[in-house]
C-alpha positions as CSV (number, residue, x, y, z in Angstrom):
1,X,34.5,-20.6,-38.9
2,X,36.5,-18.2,-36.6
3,X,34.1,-15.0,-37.9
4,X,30.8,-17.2,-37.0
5,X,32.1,-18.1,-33.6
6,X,32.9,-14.4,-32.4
7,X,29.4,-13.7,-33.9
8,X,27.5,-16.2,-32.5
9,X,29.8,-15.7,-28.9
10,X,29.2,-11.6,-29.3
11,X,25.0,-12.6,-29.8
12,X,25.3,-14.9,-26.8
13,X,26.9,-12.3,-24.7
14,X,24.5,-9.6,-25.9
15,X,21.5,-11.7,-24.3
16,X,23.1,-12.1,-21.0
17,X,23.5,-8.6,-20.8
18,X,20.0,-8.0,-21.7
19,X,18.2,-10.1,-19.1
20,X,20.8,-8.7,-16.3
21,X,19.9,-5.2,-17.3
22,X,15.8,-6.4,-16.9
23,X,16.6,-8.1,-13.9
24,X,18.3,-4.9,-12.2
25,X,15.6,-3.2,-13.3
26,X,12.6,-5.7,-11.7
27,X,14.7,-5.5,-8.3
28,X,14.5,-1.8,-8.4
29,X,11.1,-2.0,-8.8
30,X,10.6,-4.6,-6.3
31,X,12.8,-2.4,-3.4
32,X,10.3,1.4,-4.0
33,X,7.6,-1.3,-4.6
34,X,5.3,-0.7,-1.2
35,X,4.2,-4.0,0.2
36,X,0.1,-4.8,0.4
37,X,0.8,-6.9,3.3
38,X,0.6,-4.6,6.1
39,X,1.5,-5.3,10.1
40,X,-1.2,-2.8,11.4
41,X,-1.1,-1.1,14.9
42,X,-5.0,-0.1,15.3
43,X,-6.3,2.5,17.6
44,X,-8.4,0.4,20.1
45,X,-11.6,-0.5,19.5
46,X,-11.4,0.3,15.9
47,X,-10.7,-2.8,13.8
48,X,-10.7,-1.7,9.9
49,X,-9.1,-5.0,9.3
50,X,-8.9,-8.0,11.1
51,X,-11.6,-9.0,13.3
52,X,-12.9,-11.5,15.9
53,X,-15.5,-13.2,13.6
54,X,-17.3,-15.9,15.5
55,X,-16.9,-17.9,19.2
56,X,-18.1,-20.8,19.6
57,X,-18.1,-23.0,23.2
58,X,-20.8,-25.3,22.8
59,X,-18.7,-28.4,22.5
60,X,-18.2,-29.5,26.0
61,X,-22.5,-30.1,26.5
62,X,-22.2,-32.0,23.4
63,X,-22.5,-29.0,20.8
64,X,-22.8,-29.5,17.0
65,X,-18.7,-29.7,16.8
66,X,-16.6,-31.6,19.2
67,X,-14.1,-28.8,20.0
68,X,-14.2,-24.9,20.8
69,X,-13.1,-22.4,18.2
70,X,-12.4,-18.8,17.8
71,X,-12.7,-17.4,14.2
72,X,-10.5,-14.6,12.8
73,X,-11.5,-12.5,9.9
74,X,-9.7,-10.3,7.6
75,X,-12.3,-7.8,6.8
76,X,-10.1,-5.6,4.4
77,X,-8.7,-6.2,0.5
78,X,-4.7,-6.4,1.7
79,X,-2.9,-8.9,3.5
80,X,-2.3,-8.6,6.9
81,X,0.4,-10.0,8.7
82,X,-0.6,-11.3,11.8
83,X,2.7,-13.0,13.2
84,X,2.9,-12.7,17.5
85,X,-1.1,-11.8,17.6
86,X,-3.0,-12.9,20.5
87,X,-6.3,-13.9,21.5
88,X,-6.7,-13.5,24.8
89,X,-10.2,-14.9,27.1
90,X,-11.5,-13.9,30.2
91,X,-14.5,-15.3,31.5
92,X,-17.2,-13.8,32.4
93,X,-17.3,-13.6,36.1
94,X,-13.2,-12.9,36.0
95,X,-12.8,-9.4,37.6
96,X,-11.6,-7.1,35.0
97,X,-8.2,-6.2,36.8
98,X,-6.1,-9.0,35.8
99,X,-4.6,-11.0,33.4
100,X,-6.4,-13.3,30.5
101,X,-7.6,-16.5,32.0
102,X,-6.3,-18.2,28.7
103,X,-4.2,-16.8,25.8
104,X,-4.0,-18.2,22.4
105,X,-0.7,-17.2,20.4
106,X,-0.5,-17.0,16.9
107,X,3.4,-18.2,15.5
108,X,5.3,-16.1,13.6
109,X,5.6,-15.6,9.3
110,X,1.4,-15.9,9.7
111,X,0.1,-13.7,7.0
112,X,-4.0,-13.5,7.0
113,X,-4.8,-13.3,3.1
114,X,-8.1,-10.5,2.0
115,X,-11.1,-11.7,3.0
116,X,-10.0,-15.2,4.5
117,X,-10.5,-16.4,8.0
118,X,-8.2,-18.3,10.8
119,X,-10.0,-20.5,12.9
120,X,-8.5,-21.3,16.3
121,X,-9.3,-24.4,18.1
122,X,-9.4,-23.8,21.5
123,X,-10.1,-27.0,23.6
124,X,-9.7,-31.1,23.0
125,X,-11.8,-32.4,19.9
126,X,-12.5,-35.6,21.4
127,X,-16.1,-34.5,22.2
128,X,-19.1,-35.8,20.7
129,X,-20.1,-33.6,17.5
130,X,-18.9,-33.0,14.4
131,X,-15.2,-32.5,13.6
132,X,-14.3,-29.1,13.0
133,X,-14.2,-28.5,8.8
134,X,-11.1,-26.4,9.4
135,X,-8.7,-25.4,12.0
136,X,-5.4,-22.9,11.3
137,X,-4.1,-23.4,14.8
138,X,-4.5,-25.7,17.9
139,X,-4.3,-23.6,20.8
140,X,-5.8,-26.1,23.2
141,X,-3.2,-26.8,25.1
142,X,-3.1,-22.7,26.0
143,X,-7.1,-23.2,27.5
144,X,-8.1,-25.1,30.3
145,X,-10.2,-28.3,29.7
146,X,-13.2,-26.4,29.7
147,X,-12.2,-24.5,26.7
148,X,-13.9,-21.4,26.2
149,X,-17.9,-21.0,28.0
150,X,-21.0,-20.9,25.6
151,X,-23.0,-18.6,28.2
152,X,-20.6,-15.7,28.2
153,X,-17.1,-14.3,28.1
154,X,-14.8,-11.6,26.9
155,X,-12.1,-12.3,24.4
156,X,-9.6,-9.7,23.1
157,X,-7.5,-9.8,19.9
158,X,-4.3,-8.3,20.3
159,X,-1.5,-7.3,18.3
160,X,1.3,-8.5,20.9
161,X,1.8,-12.1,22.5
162,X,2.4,-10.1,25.4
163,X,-0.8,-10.7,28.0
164,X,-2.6,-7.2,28.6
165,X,-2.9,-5.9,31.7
166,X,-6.5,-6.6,31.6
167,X,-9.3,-6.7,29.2
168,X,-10.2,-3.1,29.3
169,X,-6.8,-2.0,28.6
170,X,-6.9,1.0,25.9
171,X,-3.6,0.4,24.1
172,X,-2.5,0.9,20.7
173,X,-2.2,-3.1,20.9
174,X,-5.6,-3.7,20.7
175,X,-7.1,-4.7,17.8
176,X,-10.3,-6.0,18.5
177,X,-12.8,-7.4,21.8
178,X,-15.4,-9.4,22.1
179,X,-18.1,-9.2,25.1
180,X,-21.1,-11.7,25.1
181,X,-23.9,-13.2,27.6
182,X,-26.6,-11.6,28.7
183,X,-24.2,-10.6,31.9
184,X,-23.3,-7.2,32.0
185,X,-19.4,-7.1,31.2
186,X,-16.9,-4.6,31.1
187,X,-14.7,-6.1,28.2
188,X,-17.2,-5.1,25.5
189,X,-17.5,-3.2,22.3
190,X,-20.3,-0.2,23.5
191,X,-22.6,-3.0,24.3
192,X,-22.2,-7.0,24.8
193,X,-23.4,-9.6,22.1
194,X,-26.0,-11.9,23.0
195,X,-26.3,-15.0,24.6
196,X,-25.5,-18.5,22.7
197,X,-27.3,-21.5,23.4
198,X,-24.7,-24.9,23.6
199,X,-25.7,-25.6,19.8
200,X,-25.2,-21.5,18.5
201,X,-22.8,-19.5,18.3
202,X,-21.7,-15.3,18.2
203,X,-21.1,-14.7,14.9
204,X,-21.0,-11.6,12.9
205,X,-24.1,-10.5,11.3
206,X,-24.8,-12.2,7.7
207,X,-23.2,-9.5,5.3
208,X,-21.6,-7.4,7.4
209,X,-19.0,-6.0,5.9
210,X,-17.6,-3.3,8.6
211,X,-16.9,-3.4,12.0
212,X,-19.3,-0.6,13.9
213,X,-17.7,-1.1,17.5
214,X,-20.9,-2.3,18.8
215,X,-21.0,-6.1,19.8
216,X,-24.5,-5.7,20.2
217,X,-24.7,-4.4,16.5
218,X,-22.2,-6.7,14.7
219,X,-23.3,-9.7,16.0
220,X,-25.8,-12.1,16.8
221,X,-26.1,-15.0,19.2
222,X,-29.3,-17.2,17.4
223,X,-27.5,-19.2,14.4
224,X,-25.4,-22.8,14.4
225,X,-21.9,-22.4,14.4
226,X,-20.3,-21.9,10.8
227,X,-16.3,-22.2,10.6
228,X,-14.4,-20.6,7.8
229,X,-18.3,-20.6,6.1
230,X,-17.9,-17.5,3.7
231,X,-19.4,-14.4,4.3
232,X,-22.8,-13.5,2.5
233,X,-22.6,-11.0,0.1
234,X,-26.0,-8.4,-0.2
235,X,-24.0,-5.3,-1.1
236,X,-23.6,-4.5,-4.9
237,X,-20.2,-4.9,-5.0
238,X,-17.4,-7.9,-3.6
239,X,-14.1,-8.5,-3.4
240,X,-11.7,-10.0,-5.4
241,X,-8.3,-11.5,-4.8
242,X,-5.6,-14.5,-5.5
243,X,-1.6,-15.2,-5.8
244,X,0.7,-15.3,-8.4
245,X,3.3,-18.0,-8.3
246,X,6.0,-19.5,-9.8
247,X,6.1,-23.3,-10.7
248,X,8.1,-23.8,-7.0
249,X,4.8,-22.1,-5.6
250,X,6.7,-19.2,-4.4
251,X,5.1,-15.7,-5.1
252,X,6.1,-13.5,-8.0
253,X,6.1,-9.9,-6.8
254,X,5.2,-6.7,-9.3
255,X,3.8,-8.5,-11.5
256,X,0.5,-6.4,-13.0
257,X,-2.8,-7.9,-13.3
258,X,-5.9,-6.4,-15.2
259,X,-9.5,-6.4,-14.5
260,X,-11.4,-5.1,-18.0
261,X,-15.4,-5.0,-17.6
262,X,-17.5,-5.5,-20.6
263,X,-17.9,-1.7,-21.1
264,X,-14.3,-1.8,-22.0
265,X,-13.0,-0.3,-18.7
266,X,-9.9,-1.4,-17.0
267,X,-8.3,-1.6,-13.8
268,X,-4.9,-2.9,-12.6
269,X,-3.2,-3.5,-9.8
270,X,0.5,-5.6,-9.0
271,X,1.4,-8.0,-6.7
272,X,3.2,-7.5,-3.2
273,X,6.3,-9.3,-2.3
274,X,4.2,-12.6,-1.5
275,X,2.8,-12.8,-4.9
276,X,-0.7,-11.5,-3.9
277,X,-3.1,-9.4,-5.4
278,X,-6.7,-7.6,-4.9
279,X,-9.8,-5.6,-6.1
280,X,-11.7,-4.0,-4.0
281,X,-15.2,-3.0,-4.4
282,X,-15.4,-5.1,-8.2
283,X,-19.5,-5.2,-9.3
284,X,-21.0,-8.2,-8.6
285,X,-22.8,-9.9,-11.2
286,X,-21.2,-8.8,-14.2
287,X,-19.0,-10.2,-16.3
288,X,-15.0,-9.4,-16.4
289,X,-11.9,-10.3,-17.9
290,X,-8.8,-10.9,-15.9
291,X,-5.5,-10.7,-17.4
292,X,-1.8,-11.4,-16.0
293,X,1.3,-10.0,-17.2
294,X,5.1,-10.4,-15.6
295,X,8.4,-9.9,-16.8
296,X,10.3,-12.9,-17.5
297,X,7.5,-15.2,-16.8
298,X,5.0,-16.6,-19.3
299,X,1.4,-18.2,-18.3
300,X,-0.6,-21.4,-19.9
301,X,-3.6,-19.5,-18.9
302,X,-2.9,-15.8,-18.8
303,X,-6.6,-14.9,-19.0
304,X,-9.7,-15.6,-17.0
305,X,-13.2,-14.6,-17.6
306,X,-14.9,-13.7,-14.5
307,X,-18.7,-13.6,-13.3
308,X,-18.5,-12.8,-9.4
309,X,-21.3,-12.6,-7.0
310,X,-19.3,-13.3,-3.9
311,X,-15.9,-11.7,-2.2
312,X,-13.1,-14.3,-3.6
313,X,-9.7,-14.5,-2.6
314,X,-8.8,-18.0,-4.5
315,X,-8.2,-16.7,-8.2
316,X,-4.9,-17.6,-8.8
317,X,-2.2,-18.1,-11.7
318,X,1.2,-20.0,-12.2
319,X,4.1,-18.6,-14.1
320,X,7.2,-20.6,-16.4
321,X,10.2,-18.8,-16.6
322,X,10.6,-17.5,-19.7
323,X,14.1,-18.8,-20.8
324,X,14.7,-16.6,-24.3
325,X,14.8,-12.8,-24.8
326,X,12.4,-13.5,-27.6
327,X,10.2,-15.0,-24.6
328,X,11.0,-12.1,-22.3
329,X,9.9,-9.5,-25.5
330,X,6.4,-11.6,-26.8
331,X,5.3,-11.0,-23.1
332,X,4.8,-7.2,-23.9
């Protein structure tokens, strides 16, 4: 009885020391591990990344929606973390020596996922119209009544709370501007975007998947409004994305996902410190399999079969803890 004791004590100890050991080695991992979600400082006027992606200020003449917005886009396959950005509006007679006429501050721990969109309401929503489908932060109290003008304005998209010192500044901070209405402004990318009516909005060209640094280019001033309404895809190729969790939904980092197409070739990737994960440029229109793999985690559905003709950032698996060594080895 004494003999089977020890054993079954020396067997019990054996394990602990195992999944310590794994665990050391996943935290080393984790700390040379460089993060995908990035805090980028962009030269100005050159916006790889995020992006002002629609304005809308229709609402006040009895629009199609019942409040202003500013959209955000995150044009590139990593997270971004966009904690302490700014919007920042002038209008469009405001002389360009001067601070915003209205600011809208994003909070802190804000992290813009690939290919998603933040959509910033910008005045009351008690207008007639439709209520907005989505809204990631109410900044109305920041904007006069008014909220933003449908007939032109500049808006710039900084990477500081910190007012610029006006809207043609050339710092490091700027990420992104705006200029639209058929008046001539300063506060413009090359050349301004057109003029809105009360029931359109600027919004970046269907399909666009760059930022050229002409407002006149990227955008166009003749459609309705469309808040957090996906980018078309007409390129060849899309984007595609998700998280990794636990059952606590808190995101499993390093852990290696696979993307096999039906020639039989594969890439991988692993997750960043927030559980997300990305392909860029996948073929759209084919079909792939998606697998998931992570130590000391098992997965009801550890594969997916994929046919994607659209950038998708929503593909997303949940992970048990594995509570066994035999567990922790049928993983690999």
């Amino acid at each position: 009885m004494k003999k089977n004791f020890t054993l079954s004590a020396l067997l019990i100890f054996a394990v602990i020391i195992g999944v310590t050991l794994a665990g050391n080695a996943s935290a080393q991992t984790e700390k040379n591990c460089t993060s995908n979600t990035t805090h980028i400082a962009y030269a100005p006027e050159s916006s790889a990344g995020v992006v002002i992606n629609e304005v809308y200020g229709g609402s006040e003449t009895g629009g199609i929606y019942n409040a202003d917005f500013i959209e955000l886009y995150n044009l590139s396959a990593v997270a971004v973390d966009i904690s302490d950005y700014s919007v920042q509006y002038y209008t469009a007679g405001q002389i360009n020596a001067g601070a915003p006429t209205s600011t809208a501050h994003i909070p802190a721990a804000t992290i813009l996922q690939p290919f998603s969109f933040y959509v910033i309401r910008v005045s009351p929503n008690n207008r007639p119209g439709s209520a907005l489908p989505c809204a990631s932060l109410d900044a109305s109290a920041s904007f006069a009544e008014t909220g933003i003008a449908s007939e032109g304005g500049k808006l710039v998209l900084s990477s500081t709370g910190a007012d610029l010192a006006d809207c043609t500044s050339t710092s490091s901070l700027v990420v992104d501007r705006v200029g639209y209405g058929e008046t001539p402004v300063v506060c413009n990318e090359t050349l301004n975007a057109g003029q809105p009516s009360t029931s359109n909005s600027v919004q970046r060209r269907a399909g666009s998947t760059a930022d050229t640094d002409n407002n006149n280019s990227d955008f166009t001033a003749i459609g309705p409004p469309t808040p957090c309404a996906r980018l078309a895809t007409t390129a060849a190729v899309v984007n595609v994305g998700g998280r990794v969790t636990n059952s606590s939904d808190r995101g499993i980092s390093n852990v290696v996902l696979s993307l096999t197409d039906s020639n039989g070739a594969i890439r991988t990737t692993i997750t960043d410190s927030s559980g997300y994960y990305s392909f860029a440029d996948v073929s759209a229109g084919i079909t792939f399999i998606l697998t998931v793999k992570a130590k000391h985690f098992t997965f009801n559905q550890p594969t997916q079969v994929l046919n994607i003709s659209d950038d998708t950032a929503d593909i997303n698996f949940v992970g048990n803890s594995a509570r066994s060594m035999k567990e922790i080895r049928s993983i690999f």
